[in-house]
BALO-727454 format. One record per residue (C-alpha): residue number from 0; residue in three letters; chain; x, y, z. Coordinates in nm, 3 decimals. Each point is the difference from the previous one (the first is absolute). Layout:
N
   i  aa ch       u       v       w
 NUM ALA  A       X       Y       Z
...
//
This chain:
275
   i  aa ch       u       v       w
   0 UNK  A  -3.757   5.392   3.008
   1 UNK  A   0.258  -0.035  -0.276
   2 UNK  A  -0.025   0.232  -0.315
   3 UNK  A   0.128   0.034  -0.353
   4 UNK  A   0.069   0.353  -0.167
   5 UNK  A  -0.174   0.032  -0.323
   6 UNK  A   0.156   0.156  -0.287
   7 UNK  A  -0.161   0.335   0.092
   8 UNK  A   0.120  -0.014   0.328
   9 UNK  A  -0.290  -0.066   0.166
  10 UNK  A   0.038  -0.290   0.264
  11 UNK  A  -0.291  -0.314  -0.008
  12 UNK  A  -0.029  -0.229   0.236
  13 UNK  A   0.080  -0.352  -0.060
  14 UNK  A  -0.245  -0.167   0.129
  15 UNK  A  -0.388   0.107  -0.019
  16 UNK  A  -0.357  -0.134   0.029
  17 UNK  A  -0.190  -0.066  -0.314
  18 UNK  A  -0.354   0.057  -0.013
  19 UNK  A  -0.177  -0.219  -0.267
  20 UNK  A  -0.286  -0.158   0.095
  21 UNK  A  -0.035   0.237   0.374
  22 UNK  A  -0.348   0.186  -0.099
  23 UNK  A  -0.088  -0.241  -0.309
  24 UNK  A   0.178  -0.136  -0.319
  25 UNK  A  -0.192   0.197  -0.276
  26 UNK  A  -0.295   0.097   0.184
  27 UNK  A  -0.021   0.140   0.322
  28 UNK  A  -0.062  -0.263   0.294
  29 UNK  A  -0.062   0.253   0.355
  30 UNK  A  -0.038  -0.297   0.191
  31 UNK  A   0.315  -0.030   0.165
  32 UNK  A   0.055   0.344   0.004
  33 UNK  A   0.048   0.060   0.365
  34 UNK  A   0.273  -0.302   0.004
  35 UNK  A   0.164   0.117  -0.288
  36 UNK  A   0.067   0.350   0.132
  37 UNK  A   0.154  -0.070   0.288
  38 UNK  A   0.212  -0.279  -0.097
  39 UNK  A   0.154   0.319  -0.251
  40 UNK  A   0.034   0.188   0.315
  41 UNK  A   0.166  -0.291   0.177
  42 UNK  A   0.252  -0.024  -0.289
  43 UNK  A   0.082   0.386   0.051
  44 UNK  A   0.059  -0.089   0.355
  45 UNK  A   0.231  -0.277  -0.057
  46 UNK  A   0.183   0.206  -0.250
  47 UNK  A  -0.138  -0.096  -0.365
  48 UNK  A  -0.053   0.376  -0.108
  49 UNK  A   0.032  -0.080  -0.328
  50 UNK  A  -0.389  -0.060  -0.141
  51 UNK  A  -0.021  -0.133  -0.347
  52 UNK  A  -0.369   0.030  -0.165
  53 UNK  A  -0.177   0.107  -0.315
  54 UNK  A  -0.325   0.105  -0.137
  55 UNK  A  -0.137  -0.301  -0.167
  56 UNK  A   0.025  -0.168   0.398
  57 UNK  A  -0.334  -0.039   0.092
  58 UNK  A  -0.143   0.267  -0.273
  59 UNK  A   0.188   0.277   0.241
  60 UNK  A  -0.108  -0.167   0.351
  61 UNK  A   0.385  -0.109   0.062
  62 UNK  A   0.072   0.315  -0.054
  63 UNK  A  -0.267   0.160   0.229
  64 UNK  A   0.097  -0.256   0.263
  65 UNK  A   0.370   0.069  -0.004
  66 UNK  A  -0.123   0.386   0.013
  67 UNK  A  -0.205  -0.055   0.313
  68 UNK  A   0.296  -0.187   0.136
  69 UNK  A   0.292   0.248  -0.047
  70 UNK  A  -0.181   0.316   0.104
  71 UNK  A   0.128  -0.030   0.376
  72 UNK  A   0.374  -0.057  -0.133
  73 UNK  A   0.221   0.283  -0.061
  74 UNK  A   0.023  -0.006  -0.378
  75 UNK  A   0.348   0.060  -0.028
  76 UNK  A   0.055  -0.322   0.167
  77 UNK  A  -0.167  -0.212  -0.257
  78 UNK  A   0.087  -0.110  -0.372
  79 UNK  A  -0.334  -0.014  -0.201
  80 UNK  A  -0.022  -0.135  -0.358
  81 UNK  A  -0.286  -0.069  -0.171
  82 UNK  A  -0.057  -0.067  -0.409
  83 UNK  A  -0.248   0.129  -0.310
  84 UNK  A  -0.134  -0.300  -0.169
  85 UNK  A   0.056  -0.003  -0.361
  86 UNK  A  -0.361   0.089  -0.115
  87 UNK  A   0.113   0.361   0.173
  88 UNK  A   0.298   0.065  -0.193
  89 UNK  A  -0.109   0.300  -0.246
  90 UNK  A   0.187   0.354   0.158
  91 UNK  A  -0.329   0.087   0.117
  92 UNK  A  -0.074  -0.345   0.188
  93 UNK  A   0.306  -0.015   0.110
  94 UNK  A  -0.022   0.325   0.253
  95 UNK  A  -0.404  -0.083   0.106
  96 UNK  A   0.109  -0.325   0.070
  97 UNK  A   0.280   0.120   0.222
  98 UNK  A  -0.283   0.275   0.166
  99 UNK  A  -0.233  -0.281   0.047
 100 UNK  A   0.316  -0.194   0.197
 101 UNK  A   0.107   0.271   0.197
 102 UNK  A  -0.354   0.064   0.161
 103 UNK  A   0.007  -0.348   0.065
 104 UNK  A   0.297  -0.017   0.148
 105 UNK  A  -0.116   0.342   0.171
 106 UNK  A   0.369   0.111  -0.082
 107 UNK  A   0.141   0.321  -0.182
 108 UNK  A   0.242  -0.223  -0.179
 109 UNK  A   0.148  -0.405  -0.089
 110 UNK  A   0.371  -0.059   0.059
 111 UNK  A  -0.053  -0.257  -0.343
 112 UNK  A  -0.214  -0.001  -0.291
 113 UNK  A   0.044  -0.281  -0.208
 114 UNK  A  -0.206  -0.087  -0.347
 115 UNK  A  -0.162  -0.359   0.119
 116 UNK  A   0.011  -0.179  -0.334
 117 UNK  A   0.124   0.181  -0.351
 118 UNK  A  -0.286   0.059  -0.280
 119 UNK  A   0.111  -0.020  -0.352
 120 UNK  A  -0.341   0.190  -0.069
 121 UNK  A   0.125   0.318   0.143
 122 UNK  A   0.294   0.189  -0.051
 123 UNK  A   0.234  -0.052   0.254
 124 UNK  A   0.135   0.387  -0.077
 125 UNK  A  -0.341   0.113   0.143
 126 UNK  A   0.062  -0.195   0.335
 127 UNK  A   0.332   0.079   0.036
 128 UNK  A  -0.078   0.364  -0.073
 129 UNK  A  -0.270  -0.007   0.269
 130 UNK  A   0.209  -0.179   0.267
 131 UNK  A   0.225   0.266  -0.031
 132 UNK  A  -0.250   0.275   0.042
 133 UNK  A  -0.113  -0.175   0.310
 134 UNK  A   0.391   0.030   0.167
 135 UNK  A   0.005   0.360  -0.149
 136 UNK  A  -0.301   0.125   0.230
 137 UNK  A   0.163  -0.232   0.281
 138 UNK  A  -0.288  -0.261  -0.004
 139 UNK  A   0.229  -0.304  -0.080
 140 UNK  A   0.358   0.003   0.133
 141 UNK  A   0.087  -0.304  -0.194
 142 UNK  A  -0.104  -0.167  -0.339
 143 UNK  A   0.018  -0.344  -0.145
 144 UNK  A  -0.185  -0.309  -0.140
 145 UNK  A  -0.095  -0.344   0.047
 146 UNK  A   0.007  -0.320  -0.219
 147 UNK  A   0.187   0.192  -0.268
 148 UNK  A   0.222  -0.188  -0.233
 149 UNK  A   0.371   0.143  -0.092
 150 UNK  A  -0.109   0.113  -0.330
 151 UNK  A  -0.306   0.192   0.155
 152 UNK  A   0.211   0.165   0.280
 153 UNK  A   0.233   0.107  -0.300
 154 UNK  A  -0.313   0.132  -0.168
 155 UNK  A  -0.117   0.204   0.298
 156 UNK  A   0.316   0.128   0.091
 157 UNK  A   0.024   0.174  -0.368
 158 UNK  A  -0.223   0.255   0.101
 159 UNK  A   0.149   0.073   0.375
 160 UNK  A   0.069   0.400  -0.008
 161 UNK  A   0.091   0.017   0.360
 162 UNK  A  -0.074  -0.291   0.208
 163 UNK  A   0.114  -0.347   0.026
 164 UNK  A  -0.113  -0.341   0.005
 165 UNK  A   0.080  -0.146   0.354
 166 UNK  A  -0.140  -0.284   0.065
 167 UNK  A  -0.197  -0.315  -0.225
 168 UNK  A  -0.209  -0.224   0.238
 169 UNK  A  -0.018  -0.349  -0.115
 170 UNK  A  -0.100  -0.325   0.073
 171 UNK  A   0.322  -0.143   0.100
 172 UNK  A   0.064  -0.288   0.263
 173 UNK  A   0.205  -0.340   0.065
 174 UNK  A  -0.256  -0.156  -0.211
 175 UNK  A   0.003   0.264  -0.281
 176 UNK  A   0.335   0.090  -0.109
 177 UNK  A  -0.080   0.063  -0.363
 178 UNK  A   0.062   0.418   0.039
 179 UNK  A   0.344  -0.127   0.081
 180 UNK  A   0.085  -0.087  -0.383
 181 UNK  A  -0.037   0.383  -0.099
 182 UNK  A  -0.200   0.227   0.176
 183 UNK  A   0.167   0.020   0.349
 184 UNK  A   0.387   0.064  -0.137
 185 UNK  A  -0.205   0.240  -0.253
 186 UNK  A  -0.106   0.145   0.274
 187 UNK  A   0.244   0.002   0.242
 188 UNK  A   0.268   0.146  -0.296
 189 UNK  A  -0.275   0.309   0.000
 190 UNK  A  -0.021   0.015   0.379
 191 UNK  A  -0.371  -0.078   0.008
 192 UNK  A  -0.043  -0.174   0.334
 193 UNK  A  -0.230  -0.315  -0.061
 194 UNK  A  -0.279  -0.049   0.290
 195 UNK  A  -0.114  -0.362   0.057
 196 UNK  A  -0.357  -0.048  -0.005
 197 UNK  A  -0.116  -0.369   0.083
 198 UNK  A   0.344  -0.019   0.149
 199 UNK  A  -0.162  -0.340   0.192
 200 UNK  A  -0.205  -0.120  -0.326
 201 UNK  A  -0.313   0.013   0.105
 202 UNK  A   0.109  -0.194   0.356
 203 UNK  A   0.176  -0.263  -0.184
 204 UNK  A   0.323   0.109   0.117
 205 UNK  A  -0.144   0.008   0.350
 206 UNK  A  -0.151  -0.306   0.106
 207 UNK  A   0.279  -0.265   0.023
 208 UNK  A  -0.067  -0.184  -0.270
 209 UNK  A   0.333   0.054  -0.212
 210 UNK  A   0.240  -0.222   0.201
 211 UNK  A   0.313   0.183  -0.080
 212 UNK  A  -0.160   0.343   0.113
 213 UNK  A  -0.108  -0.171   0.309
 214 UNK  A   0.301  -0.135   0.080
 215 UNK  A   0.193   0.328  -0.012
 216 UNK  A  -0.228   0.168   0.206
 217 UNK  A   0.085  -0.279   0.254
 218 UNK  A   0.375   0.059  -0.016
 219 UNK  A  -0.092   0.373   0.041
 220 UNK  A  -0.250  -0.028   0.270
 221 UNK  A  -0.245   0.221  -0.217
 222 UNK  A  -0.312  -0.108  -0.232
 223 UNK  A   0.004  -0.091  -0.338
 224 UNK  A  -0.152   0.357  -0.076
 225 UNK  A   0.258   0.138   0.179
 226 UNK  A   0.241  -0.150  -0.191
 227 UNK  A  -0.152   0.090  -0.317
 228 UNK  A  -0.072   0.347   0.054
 229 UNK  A   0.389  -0.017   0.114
 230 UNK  A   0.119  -0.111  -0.339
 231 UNK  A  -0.138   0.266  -0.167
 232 UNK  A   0.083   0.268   0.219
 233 UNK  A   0.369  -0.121  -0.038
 234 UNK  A  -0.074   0.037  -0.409
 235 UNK  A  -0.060   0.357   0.098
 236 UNK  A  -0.352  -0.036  -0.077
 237 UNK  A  -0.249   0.169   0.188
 238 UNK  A  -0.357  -0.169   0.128
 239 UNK  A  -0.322   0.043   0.035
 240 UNK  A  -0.106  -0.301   0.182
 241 UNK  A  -0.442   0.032   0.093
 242 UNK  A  -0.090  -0.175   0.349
 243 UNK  A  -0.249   0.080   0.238
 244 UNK  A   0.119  -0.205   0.295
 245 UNK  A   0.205   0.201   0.230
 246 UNK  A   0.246  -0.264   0.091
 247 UNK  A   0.094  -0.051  -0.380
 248 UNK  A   0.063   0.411   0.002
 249 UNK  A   0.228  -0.052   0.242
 250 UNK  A   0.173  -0.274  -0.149
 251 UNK  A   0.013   0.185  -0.322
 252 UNK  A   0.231   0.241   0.146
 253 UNK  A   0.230  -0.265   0.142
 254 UNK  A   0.228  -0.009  -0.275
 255 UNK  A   0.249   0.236   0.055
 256 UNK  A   0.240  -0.060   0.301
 257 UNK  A   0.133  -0.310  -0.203
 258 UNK  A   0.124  -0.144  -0.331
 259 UNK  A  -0.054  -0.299  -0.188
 260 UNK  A   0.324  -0.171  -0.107
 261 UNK  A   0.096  -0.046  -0.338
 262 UNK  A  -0.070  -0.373   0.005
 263 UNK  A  -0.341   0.056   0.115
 264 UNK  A  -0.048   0.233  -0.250
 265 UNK  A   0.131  -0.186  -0.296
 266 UNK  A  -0.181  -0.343   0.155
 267 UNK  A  -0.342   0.184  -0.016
 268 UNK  A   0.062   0.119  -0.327
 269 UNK  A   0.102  -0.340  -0.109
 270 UNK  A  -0.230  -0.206   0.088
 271 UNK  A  -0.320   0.204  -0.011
 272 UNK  A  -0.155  -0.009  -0.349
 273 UNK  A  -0.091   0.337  -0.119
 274 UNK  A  -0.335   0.011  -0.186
//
């Protein structure tokens, strides 16, 4: 495993598993639960220690599932983030939600706590104040958000005393490019490391369909999700990709012990239409 060094030193894997949809979308769903846990465990094994979740998965059954998962693992070993949904963002919220998490997770503390979606209906110097409280008593090594624009990280980072801002997880893909007009060289410029999530869009950059994608992965002897996942990582951007089939694990950490060369790179970006 490859890793990038945040701007408060702390090192994150590049590549992790995402959990949406293991243990439910917005309700919990147990019945896979069984399957789901140990395909976690298998990505642990294979080397994807870096577990990406939040509390609105499954109403807190992702959570509970990667929890029951990582309890054999030495925790040291494994990068955890997980997110407060933006109903939970008052300074109170904020920490229950976190205490809820953690005894979840059945963990003393997250490597990453990231606010899932902004709320113009609460004052983001509450949040902020609260995520900092949570790194103070050592609950939360690392803070940052998700789906925020540049003016709202500007906004949030007005009322940093202490911390700072690492990472903003996005939607970001070869099919949508549009956080490339401002938000990533925003970003980037204030060292906040962008994470990919839908780095395959939904499977569409996965099943062979795009024809220049395909062919690439042909020249390269990889699959078009390989590829994919590749062009991003070469952007520096860090992802999340969710699978539950072990040979697609395995093939999601494929994608370092090569390069892509600069014609590929500029022929994907070319002649794949961004959304």
């Amino acid at each position: 495993m490859k890793y990038q060094k945040l701007s408060n030193g702390q090192n994150i894997p590049l590549v992790g598993l995402g959990t949406w949809n293991i243990g439910g979308r917005f309700e919990k769903d147990l019945s896979k639960e069984k399957e789901e846990i140990k395909v976690i465990q298998e990505a642990i094994k294979l080397g994807i220690g870096h577990i990406d979740t939040a509390e609105i998965y499954g109403n807190g059954q992702t959570e509970t599932e990667v929890g029951t998962a990582i309890r054999d693992f030495e925790r040291k070993n494994l990068f955890i983030t997980t997110k407060v949904w933006n109903s939970n963002l008052h300074y109170g919220d904020v920490i229950q939600s976190l205490e809820r998490s953690l005894k979840r997770l059945q963990t003393d503390y997250v490597d990453l706590y990231l606010i899932h979606w902004p709320n113009p209906n609460i004052p983001i110097k509450e949040t902020i104040e609260a995520m900092e409280h949570l790194v103070d008593k050592g609950k939360v090594k690392s803070i940052g958000v998700s789906n925020f624009s540049v003016k709202e990280i500007k906004d949030a980072k007005k009322y940093l005393k202490k911390q700072k801002i690492v990472v903003n997880q996005i939607e970001y893909n070869l099919l949508s490019r549009e956080a490339e007009k401002e938000l990533i060289p925003f970003c980037k410029k204030n060292n906040i490391a962008i994470i990919s999530y839908r780095p395959l869009a939904k499977g569409d950059l996965a099943n062979d369909k795009i024809k220049v994608l395909r062919n690439v992965a042909r020249k390269y002897d990889k699959t078009s999700a390989q590829i994919a996942l590749k062009w991003l990582i070469s952007r520096n951007i860090i992802v999340i990709p969710k699978s539950t089939n072990i040979d697609h694990l395995k093939q999601n950490l494929d994608i370092f012990d090569w390069e892509l060369k600069k014609e590929d790179i500029e022929n994907l970006e070319k002649t794949i239409p961004s959304m």
